[in-house]
C-alpha positions in Angstrom: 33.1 41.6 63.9 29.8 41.7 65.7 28.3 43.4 62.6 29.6 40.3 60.2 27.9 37.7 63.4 24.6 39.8 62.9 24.5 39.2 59.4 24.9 35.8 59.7 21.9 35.5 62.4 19.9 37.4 59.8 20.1 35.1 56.3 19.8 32.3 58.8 16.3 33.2 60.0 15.9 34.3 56.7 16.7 30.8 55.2 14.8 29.3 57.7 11.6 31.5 57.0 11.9 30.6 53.2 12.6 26.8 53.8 9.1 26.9 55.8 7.2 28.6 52.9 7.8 25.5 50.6 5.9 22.5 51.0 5.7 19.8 48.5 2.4 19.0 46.6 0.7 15.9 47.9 -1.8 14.1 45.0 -4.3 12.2 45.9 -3.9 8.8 45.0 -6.0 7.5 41.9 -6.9 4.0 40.9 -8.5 2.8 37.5 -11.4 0.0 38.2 -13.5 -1.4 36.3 -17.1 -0.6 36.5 -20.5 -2.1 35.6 -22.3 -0.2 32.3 -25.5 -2.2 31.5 -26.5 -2.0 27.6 -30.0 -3.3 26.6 -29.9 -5.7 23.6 -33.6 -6.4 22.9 -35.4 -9.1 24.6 -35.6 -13.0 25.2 -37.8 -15.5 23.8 -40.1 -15.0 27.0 -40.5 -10.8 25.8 -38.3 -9.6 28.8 -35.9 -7.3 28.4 -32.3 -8.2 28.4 -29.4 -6.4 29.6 -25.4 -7.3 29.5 -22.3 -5.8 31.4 -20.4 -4.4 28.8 -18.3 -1.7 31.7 -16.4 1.0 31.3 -13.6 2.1 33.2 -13.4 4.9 36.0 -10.7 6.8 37.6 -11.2 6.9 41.5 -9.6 9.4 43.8 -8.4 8.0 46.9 -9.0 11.3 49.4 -6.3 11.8 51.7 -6.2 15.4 54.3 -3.9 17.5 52.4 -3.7 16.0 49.3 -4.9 17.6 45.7 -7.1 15.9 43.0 -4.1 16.1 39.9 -4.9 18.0 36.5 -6.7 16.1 34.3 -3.9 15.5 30.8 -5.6 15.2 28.0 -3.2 12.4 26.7 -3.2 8.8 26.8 -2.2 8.5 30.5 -6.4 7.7 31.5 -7.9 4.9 32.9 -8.3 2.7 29.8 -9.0 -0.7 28.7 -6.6 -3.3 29.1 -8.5 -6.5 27.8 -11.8 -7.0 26.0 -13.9 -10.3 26.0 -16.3 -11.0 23.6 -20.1 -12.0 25.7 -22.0 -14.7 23.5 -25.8 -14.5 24.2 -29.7 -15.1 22.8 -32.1 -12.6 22.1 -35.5 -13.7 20.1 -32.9 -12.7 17.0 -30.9 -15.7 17.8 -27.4 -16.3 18.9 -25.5 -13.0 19.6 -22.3 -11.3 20.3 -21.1 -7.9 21.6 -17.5 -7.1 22.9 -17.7 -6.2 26.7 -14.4 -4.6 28.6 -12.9 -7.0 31.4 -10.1 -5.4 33.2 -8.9 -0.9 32.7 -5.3 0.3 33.6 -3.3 3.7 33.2 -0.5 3.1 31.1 2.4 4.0 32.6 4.4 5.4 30.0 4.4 8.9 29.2 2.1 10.9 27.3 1.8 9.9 23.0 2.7 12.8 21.3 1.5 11.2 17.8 -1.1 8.6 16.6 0.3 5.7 16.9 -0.6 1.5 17.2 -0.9 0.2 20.7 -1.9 -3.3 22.0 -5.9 -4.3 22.7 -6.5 -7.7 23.9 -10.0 -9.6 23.4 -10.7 -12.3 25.1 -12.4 -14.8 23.1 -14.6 -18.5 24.5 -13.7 -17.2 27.6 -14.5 -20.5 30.0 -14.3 -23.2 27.1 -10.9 -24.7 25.6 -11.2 -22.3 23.0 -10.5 -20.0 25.0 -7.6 -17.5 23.8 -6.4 -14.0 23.9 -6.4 -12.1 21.1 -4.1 -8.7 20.4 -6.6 -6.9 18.0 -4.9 -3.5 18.5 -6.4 -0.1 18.5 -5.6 3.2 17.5 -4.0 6.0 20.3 -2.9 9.5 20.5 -3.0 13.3 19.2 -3.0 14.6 15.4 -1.9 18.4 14.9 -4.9 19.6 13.3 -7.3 22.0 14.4 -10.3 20.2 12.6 -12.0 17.9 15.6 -13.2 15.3 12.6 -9.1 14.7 12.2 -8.4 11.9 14.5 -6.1 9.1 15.1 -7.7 6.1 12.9 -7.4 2.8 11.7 -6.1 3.2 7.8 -5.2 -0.8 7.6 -7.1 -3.6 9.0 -6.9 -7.5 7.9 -9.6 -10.5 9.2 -8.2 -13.4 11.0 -10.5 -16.5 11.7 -11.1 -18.3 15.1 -11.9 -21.7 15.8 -14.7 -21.6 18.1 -17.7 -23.9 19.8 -19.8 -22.7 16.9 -17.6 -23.2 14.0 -15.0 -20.1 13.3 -15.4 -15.9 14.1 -13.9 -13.7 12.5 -12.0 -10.1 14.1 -10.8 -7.2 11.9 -7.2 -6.8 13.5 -5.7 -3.3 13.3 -2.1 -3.1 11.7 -1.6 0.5 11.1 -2.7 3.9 12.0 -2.4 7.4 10.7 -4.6 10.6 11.4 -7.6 11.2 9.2 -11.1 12.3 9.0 -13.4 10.3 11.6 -16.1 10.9 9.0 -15.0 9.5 6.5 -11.5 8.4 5.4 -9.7 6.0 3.0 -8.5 2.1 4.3 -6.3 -0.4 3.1 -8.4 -3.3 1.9 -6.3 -5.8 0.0 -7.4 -8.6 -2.9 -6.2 -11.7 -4.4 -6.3 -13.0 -8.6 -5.1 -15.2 -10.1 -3.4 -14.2 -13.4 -1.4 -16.0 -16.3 1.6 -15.4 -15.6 3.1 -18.8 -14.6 6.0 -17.4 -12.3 4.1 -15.7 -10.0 0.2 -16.7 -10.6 -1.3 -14.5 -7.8 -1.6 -10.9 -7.8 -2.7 -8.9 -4.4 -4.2 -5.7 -5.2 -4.6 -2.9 -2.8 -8.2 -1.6 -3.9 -8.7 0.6 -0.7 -11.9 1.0 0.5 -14.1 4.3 2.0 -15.4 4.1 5.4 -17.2 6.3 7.6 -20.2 8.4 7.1 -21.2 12.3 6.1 -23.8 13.1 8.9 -25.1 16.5 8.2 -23.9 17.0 4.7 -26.7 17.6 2.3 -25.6 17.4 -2.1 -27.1 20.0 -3.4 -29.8 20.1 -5.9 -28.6 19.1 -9.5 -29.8 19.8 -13.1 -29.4 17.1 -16.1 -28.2 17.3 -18.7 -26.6 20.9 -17.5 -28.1 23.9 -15.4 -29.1 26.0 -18.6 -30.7 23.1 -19.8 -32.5 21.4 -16.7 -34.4 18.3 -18.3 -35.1 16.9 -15.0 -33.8 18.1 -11.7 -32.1 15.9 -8.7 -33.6 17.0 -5.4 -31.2 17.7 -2.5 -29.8 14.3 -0.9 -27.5 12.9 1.7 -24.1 12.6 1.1 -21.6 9.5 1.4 -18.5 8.7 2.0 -17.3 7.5 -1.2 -14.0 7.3 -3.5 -13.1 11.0 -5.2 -10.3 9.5 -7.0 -8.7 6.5 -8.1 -6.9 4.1 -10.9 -6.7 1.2 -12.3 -4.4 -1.9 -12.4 -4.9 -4.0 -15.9 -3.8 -7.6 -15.9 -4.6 -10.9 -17.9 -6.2 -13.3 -15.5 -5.7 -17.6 -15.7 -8.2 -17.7 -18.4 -6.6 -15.1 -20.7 -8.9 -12.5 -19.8 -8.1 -8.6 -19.7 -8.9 -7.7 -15.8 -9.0 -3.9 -15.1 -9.4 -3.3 -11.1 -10.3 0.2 -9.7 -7.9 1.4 -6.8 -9.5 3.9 -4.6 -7.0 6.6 -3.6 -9.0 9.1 -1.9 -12.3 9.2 -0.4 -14.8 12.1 0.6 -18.4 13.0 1.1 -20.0 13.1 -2.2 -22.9 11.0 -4.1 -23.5 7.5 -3.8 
């Protein structure tokens, strides 16, 4: 009997000692402000410089006593815009406008594990009775690839008008996303005609369109007509993003006239 008591003394200070050892992580606490950013956009009538707040957003660490700065996650959980505003101003160019952030959150839902649409207000006429907000959208979140130019993009965009003090702006509104090459990649760009057929007179036309750039990609030199018989040589030259395959839709337009429109499919670097 007093062996089974000891025993039972024993795992008790033993539990006790092991319950000590833990002790729950503390993080410090972090808030997501907005900050000023000053961006220089030429000068003013008067040849002094000019500067506007465009901001950025910042992630502060409250510092407690015995709490730990988290991990940074390489996700979508960061301090991030929540609403742009578009800032009107005059430089000796004229009137002028450049999109400035106005308030940053952390989204509070968990980490994207795809590219994927998500909300991006601008702020437009902000302090006139055109004022209104504006969901533009933007582009979020990983793509499994091992090539850094693969990146969540915008792959469909359409232009909505504005009414403002100055007559009507237009914004390119983001509709869809999918992962491509930041470089240079293929977008939906859509196209109206008028054809002859009386039952459903217009035809939309997804052309496409290439966007993006090839910096640091050089086209080699060429021979013409062929290299064993180089009449004239073309000398190295930059390359561009540009359509590397497409077809084409054939239609009668209103008039009676055959209509053949090149769709792009794919774009790359290549020559312009």
């Amino acid at each position: 009997m007093k062996r089974t008591h000891s025993s039972h003394i024993i795992a008790a200070v033993l539990f006790a000692t092991i319950s000590s050892v833990y002790v729950e992580t503390k993080f410090c606490e972090v808030a997501c402000t907005r900050v000023s950013e000053l961006k220089n956009v030429g000068f003013d009538n008067s040849k002094v410089p000019m500067f506007i707040d465009k901001g950025k957003c910042q992630s502060n660490y409250t510092v407690e006593e015995g709490c730990e700065i988290p991990p940074a996650q390489d996700c979508d959980r960061v301090c991030q815009p929540r609403a742009l505003e578009i800032q009107r101003y005059h430089n000796r160019d004229g009137p002028q406008i450049e999109i400035a952030i106005k308030s940053c959150y952390r989204p509070n839902h968990s980490c994207l594990n795809k590219c994927e649409l998500k909300r991006s207000f601008v702020h437009l006429f902000s302090g006139s009775k055109y004022h209104q907000r504006v969901d533009v959208g933007r582009c979020v979140g990983p793509c499994q690839e091992t090539d850094p130019r693969i990146q969540c993009v915008s792959t469909r965009n359409v232009t909505e008008a504005f009414e403002g003090p100055n007559g009507f702006v237009t914004l390119d509104i983001v509709k869809e996303c999918s992962c491509g090459n930041t470089n240079c990649y293929r977008s939906d760009y859509f196209e109206s005609y008028t054809t002859n057929n009386a039952s459903n007179p217009e035809k939309v036309l997804n052309v496409g369109r290439c966007v993006g750039s090839c910096p640091g990609i050089t086209l080699p030199a060429q021979c013409f007509p062929d290299p064993d018989n180089c009449v004239w040589e073309l000398q190295p030259r930059p390359s561009h993003c540009v359509s590397t395959s497409s077809t084409k839709e054939v239609f009668t337009d209103a008039k009676g006239i055959q209509i053949k429109v090149p769709l792009i499919k794919t774009c790359g670097c290549g020559s312009g």
